[in-house]
N, CA, C and O atoms as a MOPAC input file, in Angstrom:
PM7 MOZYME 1SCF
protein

 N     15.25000 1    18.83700 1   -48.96200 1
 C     14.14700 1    19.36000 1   -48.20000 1
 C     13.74700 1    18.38700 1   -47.08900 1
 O     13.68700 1    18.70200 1   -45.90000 1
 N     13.43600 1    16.98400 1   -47.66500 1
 C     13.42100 1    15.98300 1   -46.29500 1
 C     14.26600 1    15.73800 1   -45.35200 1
 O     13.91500 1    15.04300 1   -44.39800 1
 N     15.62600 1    16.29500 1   -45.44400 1
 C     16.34900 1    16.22400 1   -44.81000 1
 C     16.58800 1    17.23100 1   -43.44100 1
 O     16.78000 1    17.00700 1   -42.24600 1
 N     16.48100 1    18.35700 1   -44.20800 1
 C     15.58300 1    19.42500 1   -43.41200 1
 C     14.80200 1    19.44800 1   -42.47000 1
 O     14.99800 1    19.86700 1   -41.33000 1
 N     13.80200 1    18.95400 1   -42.96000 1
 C     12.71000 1    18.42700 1   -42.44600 1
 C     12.80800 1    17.10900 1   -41.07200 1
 O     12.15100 1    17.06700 1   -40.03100 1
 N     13.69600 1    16.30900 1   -41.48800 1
 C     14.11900 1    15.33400 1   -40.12800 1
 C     14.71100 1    16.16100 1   -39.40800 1
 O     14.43500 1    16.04100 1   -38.21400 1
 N     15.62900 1    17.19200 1   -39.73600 1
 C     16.55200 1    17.68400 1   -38.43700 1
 C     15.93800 1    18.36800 1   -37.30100 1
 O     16.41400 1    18.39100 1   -36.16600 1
 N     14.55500 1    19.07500 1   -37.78000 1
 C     14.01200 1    19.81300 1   -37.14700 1
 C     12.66800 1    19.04500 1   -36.23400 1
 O     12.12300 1    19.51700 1   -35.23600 1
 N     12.40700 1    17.97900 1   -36.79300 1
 C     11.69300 1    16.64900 1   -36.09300 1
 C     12.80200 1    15.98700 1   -34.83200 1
 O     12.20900 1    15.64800 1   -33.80800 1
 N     13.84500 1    15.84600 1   -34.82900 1
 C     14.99600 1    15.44200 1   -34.04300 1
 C     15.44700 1    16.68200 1   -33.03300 1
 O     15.71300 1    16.51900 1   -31.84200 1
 N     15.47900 1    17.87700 1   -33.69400 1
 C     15.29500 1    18.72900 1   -32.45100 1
 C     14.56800 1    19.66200 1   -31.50100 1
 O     14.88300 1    20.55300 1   -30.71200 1
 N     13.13500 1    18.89600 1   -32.04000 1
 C     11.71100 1    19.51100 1   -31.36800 1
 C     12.01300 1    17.97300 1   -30.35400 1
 O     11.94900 1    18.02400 1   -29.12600 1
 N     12.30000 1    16.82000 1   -31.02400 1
 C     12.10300 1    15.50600 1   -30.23000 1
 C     13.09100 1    15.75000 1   -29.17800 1
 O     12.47400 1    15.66800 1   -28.11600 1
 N     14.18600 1    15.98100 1   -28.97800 1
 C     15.74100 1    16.00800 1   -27.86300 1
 C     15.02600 1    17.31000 1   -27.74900 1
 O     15.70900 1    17.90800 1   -28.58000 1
 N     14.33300 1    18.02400 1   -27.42300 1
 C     14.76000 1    19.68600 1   -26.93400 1
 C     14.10600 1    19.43400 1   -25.46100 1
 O     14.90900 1    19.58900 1   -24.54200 1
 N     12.68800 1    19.04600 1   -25.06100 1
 C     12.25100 1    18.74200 1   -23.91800 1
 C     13.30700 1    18.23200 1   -22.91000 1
 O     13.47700 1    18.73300 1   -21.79800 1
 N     14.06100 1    17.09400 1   -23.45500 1
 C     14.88100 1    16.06300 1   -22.40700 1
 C     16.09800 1    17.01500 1   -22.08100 1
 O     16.41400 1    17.34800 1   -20.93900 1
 N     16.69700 1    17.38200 1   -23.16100 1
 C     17.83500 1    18.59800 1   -22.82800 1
 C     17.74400 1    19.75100 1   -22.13200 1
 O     18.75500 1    20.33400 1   -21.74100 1
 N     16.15800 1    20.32700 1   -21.84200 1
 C     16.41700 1    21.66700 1   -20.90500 1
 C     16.06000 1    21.07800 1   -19.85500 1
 O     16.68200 1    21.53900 1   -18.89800 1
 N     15.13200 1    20.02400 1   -19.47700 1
 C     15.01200 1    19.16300 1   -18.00200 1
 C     17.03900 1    18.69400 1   -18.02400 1
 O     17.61900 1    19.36000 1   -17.16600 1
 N     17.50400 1    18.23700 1   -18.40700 1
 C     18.92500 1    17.87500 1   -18.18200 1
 C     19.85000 1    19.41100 1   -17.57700 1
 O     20.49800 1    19.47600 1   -16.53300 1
 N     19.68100 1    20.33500 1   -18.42500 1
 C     20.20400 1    21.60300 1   -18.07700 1
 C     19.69600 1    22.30900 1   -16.88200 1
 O     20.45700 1    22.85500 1   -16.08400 1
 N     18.24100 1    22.29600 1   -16.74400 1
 C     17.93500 1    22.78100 1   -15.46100 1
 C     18.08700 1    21.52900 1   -13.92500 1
 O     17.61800 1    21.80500 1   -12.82100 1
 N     18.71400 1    20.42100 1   -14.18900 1
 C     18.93800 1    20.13400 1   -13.07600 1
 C     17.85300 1    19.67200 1   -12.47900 1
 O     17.67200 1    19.87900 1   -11.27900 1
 N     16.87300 1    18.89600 1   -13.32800 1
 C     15.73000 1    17.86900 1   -12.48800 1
 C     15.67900 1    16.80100 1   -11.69600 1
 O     15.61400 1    15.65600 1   -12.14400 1
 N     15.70100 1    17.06500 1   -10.54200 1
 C     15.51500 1    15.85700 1    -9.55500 1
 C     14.01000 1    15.48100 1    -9.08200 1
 O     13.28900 1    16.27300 1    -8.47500 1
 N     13.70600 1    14.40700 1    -9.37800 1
 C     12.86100 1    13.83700 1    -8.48100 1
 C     12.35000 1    14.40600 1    -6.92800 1
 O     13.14300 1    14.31300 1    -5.99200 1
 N     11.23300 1    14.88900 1    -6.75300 1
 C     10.51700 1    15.04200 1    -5.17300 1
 C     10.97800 1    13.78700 1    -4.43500 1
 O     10.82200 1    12.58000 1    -4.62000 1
 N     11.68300 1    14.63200 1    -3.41400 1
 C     12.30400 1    13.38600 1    -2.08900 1
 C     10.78300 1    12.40500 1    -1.61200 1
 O      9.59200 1    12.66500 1    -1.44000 1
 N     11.52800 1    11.37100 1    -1.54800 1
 C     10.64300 1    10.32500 1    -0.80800 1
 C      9.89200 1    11.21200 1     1.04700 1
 O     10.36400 1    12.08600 1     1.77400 1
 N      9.12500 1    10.71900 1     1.09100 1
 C      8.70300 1    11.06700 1     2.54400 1
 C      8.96200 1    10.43100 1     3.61900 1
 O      8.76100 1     9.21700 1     3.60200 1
 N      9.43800 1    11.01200 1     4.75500 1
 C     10.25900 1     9.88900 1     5.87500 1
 C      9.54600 1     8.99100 1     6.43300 1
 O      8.59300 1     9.15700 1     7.19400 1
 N     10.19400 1     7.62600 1     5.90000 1
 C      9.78200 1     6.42200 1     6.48000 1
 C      8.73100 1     5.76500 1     5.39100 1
 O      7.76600 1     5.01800 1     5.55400 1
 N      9.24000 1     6.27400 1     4.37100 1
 C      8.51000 1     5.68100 1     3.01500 1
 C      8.46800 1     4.45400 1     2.38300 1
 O      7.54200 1     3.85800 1     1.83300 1
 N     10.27500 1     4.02700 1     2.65200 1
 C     10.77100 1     2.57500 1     2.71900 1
 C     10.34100 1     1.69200 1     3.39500 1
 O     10.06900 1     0.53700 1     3.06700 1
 N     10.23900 1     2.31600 1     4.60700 1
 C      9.50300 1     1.04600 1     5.88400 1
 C      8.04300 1     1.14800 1     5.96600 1
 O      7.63900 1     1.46400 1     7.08500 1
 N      7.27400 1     0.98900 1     5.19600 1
 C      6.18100 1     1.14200 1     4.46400 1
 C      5.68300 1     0.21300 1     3.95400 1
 O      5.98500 1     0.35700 1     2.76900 1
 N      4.96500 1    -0.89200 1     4.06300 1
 C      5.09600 1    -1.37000 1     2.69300 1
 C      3.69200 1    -1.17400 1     1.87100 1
 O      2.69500 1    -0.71200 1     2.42500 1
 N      3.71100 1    -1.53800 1     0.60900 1
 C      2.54300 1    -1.35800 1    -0.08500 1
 C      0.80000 1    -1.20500 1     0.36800 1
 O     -0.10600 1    -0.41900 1     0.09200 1
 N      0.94200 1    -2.33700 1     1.14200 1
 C     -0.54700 1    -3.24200 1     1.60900 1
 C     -0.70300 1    -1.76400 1     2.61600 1
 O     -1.62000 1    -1.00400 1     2.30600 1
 N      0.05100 1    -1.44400 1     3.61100 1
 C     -0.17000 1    -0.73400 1     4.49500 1
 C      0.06000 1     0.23200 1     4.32800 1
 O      0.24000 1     0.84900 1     5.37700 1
 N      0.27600 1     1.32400 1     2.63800 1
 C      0.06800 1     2.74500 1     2.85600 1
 C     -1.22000 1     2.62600 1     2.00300 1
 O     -1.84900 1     3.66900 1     1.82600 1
 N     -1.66100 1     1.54600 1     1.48500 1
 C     -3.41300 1     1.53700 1     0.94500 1
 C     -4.72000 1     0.84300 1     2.12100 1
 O     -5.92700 1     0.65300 1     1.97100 1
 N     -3.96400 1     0.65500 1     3.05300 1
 C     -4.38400 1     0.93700 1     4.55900 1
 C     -5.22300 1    -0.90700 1     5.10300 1
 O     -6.04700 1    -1.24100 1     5.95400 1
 N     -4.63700 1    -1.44200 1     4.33400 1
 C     -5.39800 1    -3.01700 1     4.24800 1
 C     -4.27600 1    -3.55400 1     5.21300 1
 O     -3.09100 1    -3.58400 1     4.88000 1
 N     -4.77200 1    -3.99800 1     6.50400 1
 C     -4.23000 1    -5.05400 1     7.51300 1
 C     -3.20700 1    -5.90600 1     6.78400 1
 O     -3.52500 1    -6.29300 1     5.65900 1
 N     -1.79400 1    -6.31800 1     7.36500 1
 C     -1.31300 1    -7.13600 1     6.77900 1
 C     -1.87000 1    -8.70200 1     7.11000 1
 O     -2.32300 1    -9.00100 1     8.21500 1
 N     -1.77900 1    -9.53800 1     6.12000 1
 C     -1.90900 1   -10.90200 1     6.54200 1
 C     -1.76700 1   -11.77200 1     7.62000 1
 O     -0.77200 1   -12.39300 1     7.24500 1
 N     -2.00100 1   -12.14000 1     8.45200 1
 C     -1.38400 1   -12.79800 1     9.35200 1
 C     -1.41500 1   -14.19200 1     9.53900 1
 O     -2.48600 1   -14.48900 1     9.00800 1
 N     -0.98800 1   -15.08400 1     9.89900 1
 C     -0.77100 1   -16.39200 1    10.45600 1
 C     -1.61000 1   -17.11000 1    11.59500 1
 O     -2.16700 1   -16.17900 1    12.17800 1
 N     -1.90000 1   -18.04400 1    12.07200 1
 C     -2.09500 1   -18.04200 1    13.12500 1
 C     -0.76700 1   -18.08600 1    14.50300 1
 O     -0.93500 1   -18.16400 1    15.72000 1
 N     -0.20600 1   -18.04900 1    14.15200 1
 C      1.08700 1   -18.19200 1    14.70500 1
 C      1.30000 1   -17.04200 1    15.32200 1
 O      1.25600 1   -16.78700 1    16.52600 1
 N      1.59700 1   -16.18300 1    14.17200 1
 C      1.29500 1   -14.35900 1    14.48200 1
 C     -0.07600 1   -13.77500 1    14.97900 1
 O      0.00600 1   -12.64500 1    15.46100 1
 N     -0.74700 1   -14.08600 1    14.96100 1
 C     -1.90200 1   -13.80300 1    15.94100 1
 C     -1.49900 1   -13.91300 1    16.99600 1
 O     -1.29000 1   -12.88100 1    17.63200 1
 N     -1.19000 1   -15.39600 1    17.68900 1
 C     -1.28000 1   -15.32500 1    18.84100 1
 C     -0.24700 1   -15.22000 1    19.46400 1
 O     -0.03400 1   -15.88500 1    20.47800 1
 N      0.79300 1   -14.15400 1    18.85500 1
 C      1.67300 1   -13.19400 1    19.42900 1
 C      1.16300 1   -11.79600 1    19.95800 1
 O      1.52100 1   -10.99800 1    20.82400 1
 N      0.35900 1   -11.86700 1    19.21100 1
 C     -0.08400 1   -10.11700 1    19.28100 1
 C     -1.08700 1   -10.27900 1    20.77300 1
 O     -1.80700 1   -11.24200 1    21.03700 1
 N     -0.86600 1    -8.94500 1    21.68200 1
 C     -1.31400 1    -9.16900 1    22.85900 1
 C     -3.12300 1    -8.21500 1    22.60700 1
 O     -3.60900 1    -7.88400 1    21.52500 1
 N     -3.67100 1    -8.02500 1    23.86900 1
 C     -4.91300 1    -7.62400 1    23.93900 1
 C     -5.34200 1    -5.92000 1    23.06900 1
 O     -6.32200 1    -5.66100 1    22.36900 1
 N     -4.12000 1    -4.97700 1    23.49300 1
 C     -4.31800 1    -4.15200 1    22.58100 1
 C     -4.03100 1    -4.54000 1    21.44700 1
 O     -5.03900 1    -4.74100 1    20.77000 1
 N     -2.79000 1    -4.79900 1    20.77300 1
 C     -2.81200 1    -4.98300 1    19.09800 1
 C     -4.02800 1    -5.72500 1    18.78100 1
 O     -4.40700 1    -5.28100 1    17.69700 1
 N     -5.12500 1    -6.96900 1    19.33200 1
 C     -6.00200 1    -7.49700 1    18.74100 1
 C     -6.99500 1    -6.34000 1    18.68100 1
 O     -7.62600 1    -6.16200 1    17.63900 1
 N     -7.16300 1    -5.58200 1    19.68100 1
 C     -7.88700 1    -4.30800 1    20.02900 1
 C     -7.85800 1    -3.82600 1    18.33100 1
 O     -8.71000 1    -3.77800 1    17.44400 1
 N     -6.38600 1    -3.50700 1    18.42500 1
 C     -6.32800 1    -2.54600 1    16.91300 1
 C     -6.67500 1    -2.80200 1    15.69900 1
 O     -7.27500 1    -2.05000 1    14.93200 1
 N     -6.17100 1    -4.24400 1    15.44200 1
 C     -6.00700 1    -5.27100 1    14.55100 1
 C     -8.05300 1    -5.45800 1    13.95600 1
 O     -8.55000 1    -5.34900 1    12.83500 1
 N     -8.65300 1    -5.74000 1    15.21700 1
 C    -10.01100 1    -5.92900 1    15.18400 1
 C    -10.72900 1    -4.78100 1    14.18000 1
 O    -11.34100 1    -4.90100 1    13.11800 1
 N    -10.38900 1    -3.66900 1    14.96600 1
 C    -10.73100 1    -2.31900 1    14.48600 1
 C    -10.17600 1    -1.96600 1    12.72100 1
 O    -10.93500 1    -1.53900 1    11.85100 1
 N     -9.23400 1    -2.16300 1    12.59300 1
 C     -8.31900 1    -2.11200 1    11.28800 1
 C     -9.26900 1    -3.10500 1    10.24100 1
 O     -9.79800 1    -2.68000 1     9.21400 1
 N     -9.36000 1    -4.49100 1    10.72700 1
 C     -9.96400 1    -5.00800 1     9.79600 1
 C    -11.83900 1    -4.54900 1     9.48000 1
 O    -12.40000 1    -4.25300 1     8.42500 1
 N    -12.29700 1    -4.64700 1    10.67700 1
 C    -13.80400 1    -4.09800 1    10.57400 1
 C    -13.56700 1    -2.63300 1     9.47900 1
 O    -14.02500 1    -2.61700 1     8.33700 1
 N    -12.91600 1    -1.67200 1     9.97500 1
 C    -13.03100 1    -0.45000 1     9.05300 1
 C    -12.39700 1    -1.04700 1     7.24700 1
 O    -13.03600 1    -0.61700 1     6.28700 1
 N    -11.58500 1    -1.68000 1     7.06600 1
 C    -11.32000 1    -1.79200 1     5.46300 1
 C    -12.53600 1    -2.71200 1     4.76600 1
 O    -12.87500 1    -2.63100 1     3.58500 1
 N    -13.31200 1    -3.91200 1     6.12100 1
 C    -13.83500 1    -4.50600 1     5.42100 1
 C    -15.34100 1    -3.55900 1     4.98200 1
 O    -16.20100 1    -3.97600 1     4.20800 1
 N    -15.35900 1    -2.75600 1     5.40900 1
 C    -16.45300 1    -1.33800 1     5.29900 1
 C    -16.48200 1    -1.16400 1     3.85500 1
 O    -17.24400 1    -1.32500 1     2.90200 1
 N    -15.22500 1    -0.73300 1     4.14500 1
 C    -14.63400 1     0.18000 1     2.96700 1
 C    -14.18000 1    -0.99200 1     1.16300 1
 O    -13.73100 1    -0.53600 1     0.11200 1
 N    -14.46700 1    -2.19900 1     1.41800 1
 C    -14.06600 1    -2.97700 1     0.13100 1
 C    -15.56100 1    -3.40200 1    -1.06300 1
 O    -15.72800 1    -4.21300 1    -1.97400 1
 N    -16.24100 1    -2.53300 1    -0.52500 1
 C    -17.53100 1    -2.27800 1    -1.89000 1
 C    -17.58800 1    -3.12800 1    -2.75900 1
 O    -17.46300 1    -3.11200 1    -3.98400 1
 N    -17.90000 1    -4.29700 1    -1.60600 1
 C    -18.24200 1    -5.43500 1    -2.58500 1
 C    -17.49400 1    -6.57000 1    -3.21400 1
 O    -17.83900 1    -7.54500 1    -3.88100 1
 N    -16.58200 1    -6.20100 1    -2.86100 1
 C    -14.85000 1    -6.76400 1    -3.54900 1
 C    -14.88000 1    -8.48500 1    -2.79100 1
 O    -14.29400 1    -8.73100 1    -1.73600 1
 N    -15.56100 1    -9.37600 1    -3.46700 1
 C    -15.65900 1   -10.56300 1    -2.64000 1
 C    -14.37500 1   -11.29500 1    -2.01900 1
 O    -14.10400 1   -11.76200 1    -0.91200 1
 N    -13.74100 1   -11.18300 1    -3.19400 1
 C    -12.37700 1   -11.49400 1    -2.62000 1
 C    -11.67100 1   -11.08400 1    -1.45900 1
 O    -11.06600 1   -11.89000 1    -0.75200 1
 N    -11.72300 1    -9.79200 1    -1.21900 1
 C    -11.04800 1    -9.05200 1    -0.43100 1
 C    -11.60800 1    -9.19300 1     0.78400 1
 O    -10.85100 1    -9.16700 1     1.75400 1
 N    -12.89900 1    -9.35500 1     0.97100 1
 C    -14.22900 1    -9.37800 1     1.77000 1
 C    -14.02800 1   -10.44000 1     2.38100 1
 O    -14.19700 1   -10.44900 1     3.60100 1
 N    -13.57400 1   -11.72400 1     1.63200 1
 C    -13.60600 1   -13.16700 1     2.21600 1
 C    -12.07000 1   -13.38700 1     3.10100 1
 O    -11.68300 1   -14.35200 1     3.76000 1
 N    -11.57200 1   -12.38900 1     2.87700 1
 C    -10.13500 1   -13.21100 1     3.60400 1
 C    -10.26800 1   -11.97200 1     4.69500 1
 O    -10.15000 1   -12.36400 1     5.85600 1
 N    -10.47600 1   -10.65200 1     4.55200 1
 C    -10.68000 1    -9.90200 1     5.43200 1
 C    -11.52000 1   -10.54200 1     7.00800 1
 O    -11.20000 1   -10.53100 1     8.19700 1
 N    -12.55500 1   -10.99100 1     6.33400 1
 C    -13.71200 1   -11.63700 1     7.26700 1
 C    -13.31200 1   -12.81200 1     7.80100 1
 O    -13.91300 1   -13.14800 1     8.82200 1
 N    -12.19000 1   -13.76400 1     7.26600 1
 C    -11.88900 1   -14.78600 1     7.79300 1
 C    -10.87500 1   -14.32900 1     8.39200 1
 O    -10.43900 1   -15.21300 1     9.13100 1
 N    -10.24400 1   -13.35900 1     8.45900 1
 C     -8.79800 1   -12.60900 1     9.51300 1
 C     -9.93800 1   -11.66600 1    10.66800 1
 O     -9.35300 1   -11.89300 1    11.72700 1
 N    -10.43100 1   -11.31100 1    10.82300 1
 C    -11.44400 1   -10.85200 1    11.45300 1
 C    -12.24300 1   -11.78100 1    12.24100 1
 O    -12.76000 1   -11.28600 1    13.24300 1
 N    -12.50800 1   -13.27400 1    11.96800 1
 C    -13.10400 1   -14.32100 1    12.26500 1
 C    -11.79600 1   -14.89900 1    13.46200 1
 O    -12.14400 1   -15.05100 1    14.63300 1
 N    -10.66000 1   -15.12400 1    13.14800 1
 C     -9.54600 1   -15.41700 1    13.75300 1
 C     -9.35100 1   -14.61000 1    14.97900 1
 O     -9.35800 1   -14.90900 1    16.17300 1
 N     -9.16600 1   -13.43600 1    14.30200 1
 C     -8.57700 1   -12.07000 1    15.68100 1
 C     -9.75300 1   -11.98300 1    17.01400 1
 O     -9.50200 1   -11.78600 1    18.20300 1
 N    -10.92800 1   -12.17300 1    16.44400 1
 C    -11.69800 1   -12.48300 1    17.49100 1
 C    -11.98100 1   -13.35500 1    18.13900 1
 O    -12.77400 1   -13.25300 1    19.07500 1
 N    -11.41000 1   -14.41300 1    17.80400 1
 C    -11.50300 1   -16.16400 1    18.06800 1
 C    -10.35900 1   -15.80400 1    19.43200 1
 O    -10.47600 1   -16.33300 1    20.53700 1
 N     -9.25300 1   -14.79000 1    19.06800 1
 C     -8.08700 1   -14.74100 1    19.38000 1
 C     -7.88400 1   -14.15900 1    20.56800 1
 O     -7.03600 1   -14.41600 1    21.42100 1
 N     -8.85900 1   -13.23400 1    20.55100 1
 C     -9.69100 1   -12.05300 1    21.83700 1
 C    -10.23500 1   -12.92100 1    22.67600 1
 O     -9.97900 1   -12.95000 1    23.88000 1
 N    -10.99700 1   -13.65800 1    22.10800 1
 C    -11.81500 1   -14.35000 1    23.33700 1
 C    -11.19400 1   -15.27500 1    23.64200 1
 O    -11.97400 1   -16.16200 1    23.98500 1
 N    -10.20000 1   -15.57900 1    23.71300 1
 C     -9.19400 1   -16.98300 1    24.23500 1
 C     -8.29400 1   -16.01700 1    25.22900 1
 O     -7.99300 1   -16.42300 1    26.35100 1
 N     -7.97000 1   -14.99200 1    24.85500 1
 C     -7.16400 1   -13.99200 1    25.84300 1
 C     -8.42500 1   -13.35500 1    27.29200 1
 O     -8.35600 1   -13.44300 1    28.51800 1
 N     -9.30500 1   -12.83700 1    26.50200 1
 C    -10.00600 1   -12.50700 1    27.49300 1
 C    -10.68200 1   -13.78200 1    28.64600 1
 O    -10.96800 1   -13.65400 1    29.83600 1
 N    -10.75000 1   -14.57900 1    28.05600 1
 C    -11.22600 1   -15.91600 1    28.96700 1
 C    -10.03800 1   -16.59300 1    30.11700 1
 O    -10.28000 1   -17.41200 1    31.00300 1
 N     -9.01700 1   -16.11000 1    29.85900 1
 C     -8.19700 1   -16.70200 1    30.50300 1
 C     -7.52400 1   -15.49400 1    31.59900 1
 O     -6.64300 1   -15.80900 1    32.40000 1

């Protein structure tokens, strides 16, 4: 009777995985340009930058860059951490503006 009893535990357990196998389940395609993506920037947080890389970036990208960081640091509810490096990349990019615009 227990024996019974396992076979029919073993093929309630394999029956799910076997009709997904039979019907041919693939995965929903990635969305184009999903790869070149990376993490930080499809949860919409400025990437890091350098000072180095700052002062590559010309008057519009600081334009953008400015804007990008002001709106996430809006949006980080408190999150000190996030708040403090945001605000000190924000502190930079504008340091960065006014050295471009002055000249």
């Amino acid at each position: 009777m227990e024996a019974i009893k396992m076979k029919h535990v073993v093929t309630l357990t394999l029956a799910p995985f076997l009709l997904l196998a039979a019907c041919g389940y693939k995965p929903a395609p990635k969305p184009p340009g999903y790869d070149s993506v990376t993490t930080t920037q499809a949860d919409g947080i400025p990437p890091i930058l350098s000072q180095e890389q700052l002062e590559q970036l010309d008057q519009d990208q600081l334009r953008q860059r400015i804007n990008q960081l002001q709106t996430t640091l809006k949006n980080t509810h408190g999150n000190r951490g996030v708040s403090d490096i945001l605000t000190s990349q924000l502190q930079a990019a504008r340091g960065r503006m006014d050295v471009i615009q002055s000249d």
